[in-house]
C-alpha positions as CSV (number, residue, x, y, z in Angstrom):
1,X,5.2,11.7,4.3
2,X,2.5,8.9,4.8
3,X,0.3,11.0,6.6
4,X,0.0,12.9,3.5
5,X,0.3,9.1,1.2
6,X,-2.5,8.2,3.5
7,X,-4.6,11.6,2.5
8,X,-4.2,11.1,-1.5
9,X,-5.2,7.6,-1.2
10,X,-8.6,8.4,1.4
11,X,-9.1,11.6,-1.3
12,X,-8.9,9.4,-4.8
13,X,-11.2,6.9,-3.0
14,X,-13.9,9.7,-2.0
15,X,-13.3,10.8,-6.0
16,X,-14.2,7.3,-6.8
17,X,-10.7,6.2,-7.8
18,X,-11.3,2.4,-8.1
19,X,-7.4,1.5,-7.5
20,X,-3.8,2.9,-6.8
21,X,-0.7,1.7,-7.4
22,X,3.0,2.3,-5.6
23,X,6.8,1.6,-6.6
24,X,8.7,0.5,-4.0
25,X,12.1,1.2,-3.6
26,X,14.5,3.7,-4.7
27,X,13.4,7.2,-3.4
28,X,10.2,6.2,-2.9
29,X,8.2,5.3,0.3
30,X,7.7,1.7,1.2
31,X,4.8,0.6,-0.4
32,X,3.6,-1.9,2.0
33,X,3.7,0.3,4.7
34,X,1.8,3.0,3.1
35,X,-0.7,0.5,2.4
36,X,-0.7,-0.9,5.9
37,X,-1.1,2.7,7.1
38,X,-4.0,3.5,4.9
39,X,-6.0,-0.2,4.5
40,X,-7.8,0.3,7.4
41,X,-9.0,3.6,7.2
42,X,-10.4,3.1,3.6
43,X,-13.5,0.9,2.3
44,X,-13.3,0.1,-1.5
45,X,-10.5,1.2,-3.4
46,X,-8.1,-1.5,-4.3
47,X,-4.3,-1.1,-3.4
48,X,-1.6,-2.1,-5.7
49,X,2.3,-2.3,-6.1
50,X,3.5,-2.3,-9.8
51,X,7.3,-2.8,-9.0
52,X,9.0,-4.1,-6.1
53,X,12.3,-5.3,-6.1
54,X,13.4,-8.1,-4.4
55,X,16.9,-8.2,-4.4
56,X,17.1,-6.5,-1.1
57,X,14.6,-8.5,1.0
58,X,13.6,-12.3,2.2
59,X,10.7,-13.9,0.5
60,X,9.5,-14.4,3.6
61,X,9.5,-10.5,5.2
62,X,7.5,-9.2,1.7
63,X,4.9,-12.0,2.1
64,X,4.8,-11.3,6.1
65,X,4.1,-7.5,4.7
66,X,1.3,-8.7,2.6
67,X,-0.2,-10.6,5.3
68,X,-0.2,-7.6,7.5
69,X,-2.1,-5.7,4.5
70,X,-4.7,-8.0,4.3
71,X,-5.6,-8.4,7.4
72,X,-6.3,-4.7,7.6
73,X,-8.0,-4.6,4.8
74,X,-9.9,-7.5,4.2
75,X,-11.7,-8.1,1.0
């Protein structure tokens, strides 16, 4: 399933999508991890969550996850 996450995002950016946006949670993918997956393969289009929940996670491991996201997709 992120093999395919990873296709939508690379084809909306090649469309000229300017930014997507996850859930996370639920019956959803992780959102962080399908950004980590994709960041590095794409160039411009911006990569969003618009509801995570943090009931069931530290603080610390979502902010680790963002890290991780940046780095591969710096900028």
């Amino acid at each position: 399933m992120i093999a395919e996450v990873q296709g939508n995002i690379q084809r909306a950016e090649d469309l000229g999508i300017q930014a997507v946006w996850m859930t996370a949670g639920g019956a959803s993918l992780d959102s962080m991890t399908c950004f980590a997956a994709t960041a590095a393969s794409t160039n411009n289009i911006k990569l969003g969550t618009s509801i995570v929940p943090t009931y069931p996670r530290h603080p610390l491991v979502m902010a680790q996850q963002a890290q991780v996201v940046a780095q591969l997709a710096p900028g």
